[in-house]
One Martini backbone bead per residue (centre of mass of N, CA, C, O) as a GRO file, in nm:
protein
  180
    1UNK     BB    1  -4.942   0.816   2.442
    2UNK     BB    2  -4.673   0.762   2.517
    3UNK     BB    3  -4.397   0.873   2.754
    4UNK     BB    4  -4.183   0.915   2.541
    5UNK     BB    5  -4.347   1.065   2.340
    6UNK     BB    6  -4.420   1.297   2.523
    7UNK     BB    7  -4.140   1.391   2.628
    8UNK     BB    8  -4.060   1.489   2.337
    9UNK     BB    9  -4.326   1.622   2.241
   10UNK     BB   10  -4.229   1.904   2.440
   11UNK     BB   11  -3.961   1.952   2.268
   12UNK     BB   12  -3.850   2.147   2.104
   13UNK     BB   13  -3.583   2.086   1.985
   14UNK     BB   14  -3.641   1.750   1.950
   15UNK     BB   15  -3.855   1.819   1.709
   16UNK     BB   16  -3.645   2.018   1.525
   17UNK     BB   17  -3.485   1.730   1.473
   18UNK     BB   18  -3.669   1.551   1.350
   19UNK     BB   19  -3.784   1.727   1.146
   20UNK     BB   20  -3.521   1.734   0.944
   21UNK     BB   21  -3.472   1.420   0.951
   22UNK     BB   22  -3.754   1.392   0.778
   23UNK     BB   23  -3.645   1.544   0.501
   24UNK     BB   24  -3.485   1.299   0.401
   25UNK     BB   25  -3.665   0.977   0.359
   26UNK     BB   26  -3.512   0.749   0.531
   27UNK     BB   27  -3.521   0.438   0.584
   28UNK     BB   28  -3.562   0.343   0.847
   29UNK     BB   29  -3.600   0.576   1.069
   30UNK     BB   30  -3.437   0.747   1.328
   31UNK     BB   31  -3.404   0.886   1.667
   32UNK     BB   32  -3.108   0.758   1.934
   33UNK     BB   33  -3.034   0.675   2.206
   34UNK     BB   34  -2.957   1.010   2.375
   35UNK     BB   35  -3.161   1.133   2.274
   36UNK     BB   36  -3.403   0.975   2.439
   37UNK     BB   37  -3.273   0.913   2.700
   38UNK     BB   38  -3.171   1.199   2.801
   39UNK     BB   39  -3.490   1.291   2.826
   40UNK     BB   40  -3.567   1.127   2.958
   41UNK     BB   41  -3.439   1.085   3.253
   42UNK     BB   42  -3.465   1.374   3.336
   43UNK     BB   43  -3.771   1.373   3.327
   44UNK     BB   44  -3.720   1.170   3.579
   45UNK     BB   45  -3.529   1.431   3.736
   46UNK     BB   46  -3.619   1.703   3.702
   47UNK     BB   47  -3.499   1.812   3.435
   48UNK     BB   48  -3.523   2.155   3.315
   49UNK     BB   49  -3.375   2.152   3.021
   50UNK     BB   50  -3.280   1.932   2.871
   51UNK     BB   51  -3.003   1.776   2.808
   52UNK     BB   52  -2.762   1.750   2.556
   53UNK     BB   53  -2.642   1.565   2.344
   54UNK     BB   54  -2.354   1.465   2.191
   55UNK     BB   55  -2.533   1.333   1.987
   56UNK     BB   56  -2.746   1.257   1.673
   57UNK     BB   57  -2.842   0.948   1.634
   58UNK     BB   58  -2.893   0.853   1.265
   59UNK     BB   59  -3.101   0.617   1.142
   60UNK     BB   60  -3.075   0.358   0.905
   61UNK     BB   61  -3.206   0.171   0.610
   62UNK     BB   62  -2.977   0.079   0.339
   63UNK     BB   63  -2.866  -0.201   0.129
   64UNK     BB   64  -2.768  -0.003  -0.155
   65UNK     BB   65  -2.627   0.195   0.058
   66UNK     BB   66  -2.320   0.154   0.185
   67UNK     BB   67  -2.173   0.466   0.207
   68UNK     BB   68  -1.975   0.666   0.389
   69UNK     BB   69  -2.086   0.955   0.203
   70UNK     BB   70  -2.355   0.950   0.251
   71UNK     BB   71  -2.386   1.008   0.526
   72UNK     BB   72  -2.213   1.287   0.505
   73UNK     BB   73  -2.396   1.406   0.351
   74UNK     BB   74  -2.629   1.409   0.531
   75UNK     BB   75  -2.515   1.536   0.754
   76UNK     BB   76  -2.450   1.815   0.579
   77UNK     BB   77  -2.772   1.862   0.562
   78UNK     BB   78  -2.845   1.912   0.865
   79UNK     BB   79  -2.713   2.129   0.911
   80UNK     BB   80  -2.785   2.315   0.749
   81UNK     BB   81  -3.094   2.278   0.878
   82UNK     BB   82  -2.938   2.186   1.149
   83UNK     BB   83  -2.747   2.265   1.404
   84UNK     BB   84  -2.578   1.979   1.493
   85UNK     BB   85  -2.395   1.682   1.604
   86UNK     BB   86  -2.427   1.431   1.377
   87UNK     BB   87  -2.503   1.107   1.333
   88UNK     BB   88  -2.533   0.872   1.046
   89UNK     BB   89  -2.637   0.547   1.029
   90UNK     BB   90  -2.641   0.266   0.816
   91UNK     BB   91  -2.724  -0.045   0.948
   92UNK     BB   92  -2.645  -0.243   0.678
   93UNK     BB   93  -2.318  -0.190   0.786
   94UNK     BB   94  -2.276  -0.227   1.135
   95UNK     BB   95  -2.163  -0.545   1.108
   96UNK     BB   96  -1.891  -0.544   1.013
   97UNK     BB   97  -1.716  -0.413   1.296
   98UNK     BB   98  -1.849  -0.612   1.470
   99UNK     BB   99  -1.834  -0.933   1.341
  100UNK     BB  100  -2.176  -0.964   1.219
  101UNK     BB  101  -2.402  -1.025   1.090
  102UNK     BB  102  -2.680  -0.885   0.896
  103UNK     BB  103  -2.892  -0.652   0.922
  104UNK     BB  104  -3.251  -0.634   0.875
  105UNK     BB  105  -3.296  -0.349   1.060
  106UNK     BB  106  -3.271  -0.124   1.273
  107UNK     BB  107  -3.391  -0.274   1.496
  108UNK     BB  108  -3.197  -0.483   1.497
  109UNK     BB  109  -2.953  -0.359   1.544
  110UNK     BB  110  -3.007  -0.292   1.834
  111UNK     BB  111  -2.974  -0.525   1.971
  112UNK     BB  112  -2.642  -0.501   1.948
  113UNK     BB  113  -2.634  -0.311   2.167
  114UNK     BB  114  -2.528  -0.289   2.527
  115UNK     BB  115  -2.806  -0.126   2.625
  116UNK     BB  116  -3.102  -0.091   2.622
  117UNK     BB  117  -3.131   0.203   2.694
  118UNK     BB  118  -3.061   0.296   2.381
  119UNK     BB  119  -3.261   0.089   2.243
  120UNK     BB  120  -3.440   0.383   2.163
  121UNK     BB  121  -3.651   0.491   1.930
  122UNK     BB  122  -3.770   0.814   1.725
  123UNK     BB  123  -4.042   0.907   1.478
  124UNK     BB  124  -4.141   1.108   1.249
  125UNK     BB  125  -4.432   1.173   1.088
  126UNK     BB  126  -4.623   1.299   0.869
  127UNK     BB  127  -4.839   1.345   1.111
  128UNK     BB  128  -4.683   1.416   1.356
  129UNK     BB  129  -4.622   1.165   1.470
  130UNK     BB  130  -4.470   0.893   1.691
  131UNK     BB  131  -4.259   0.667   1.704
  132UNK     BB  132  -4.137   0.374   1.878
  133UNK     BB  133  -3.819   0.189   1.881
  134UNK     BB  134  -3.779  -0.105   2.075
  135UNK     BB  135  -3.712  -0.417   2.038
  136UNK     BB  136  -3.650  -0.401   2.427
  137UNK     BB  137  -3.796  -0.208   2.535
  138UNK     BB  138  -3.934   0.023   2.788
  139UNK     BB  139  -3.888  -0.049   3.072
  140UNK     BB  140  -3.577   0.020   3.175
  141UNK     BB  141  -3.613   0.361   3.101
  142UNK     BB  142  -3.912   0.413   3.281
  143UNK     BB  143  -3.718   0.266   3.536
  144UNK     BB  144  -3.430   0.334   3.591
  145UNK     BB  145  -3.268   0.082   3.415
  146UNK     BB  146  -2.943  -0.059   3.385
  147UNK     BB  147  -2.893  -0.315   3.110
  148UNK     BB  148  -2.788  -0.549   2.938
  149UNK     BB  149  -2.785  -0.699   2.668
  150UNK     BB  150  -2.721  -1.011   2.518
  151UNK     BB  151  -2.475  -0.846   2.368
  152UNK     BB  152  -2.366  -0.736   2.649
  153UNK     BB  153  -2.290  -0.961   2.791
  154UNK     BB  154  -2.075  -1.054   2.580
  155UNK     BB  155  -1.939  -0.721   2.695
  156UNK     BB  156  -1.919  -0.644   3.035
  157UNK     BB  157  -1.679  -0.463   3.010
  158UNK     BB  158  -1.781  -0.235   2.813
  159UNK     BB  159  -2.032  -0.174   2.949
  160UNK     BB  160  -1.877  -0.082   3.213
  161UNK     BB  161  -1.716   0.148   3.062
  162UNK     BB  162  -1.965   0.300   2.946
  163UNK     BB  163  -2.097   0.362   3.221
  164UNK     BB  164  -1.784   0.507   3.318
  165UNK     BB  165  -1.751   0.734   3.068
  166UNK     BB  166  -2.067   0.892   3.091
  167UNK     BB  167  -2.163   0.949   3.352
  168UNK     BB  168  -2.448   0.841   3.449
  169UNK     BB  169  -2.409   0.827   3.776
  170UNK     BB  170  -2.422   1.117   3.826
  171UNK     BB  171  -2.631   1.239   3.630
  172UNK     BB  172  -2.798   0.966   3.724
  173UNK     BB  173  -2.914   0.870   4.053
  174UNK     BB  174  -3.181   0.689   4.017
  175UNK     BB  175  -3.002   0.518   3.857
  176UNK     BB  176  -3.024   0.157   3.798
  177UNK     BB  177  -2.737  -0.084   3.789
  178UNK     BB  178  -2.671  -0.355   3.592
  179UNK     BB  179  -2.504  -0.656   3.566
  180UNK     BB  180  -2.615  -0.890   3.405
   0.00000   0.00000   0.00000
């Protein structure tokens, strides 16, 4: 098991939101972004128990049903089943707000993320084992180390904005911080 696979999998409540979100049958789907994130990072810096994210961000990939009402029908539905900040993203549909190709599956659309470290996603399968999907890798993940994607170069404005109005550098200070 992957060392992300296991800090997730030791977290009783990241567990029970995992079990909820696979309740859906989502295609490709994941739950990524600071669910995964601020779980390893804390965990890399001794807080425990984990703090939780601001949101719970549930990919999937669904060509056929690209409307946001499915989406917030999902939303309603986890909530059900577990009351928690949800947010259900088709991935199909939101290369159209950033005026880019449409991505061919949740990996992909990850790649278009500001920064490596937030595109690693984990899904619970039937056996209840986790897969981790990581498009970019999960090396800057485990090493403490926040820098743009690709994508997020082409955007360094952003990208700079969003790691500091997210308080990351306060949050966790062992984390190297790298702009381009």
């Amino acid at each position: 098991m992957s060392l992300i696979a296991s800090i997730i999998a030791q977290d009783p409540v990241g567990m029970k939101q995992l079990r909820a979100a696979r309740t859906l049958a989502l295609p490709d789907w994941c739950i990524a972004a600071g669910f995964v994130r601020n779980r390893v990072w804390d965990h890399l810096h001794d807080i425990s128990p984990p703090r939780a994210p601001a949101d719970i961000d549930v990919l999937y990939y669904d060509a056929a049903d690209l409307s946001k009402e499915t989406e917030q029908a999902l939303e309603a539905r986890l909530s059900a089943l577990e009351p928690a900040p949800w947010q259900v993203r088709n991935q199909a549909r939101m290369h159209v707000w950033k005026g880019l190709p449409q991505h061919t599956s949740t990996s992909d659309s990850m790649t278009y993320w500001l920064e490596t470290v937030t595109a690693v996603g984990v899904r619970l399968e039937a056996d209840d084992s986790l897969t981790v999907i990581a498009p970019l890798g999960t090396d800057d993940l485990v090493h403490l180390r926040c820098r743009p994607t690709a994508y997020g170069r082409t955007r360094l404005d952003e990208y700079e904005a969003r790691v500091a109005a997210k308080g990351w550098r306060d949050l966790w200070p062992k984390v190297r911080f790298v702009a381009g």
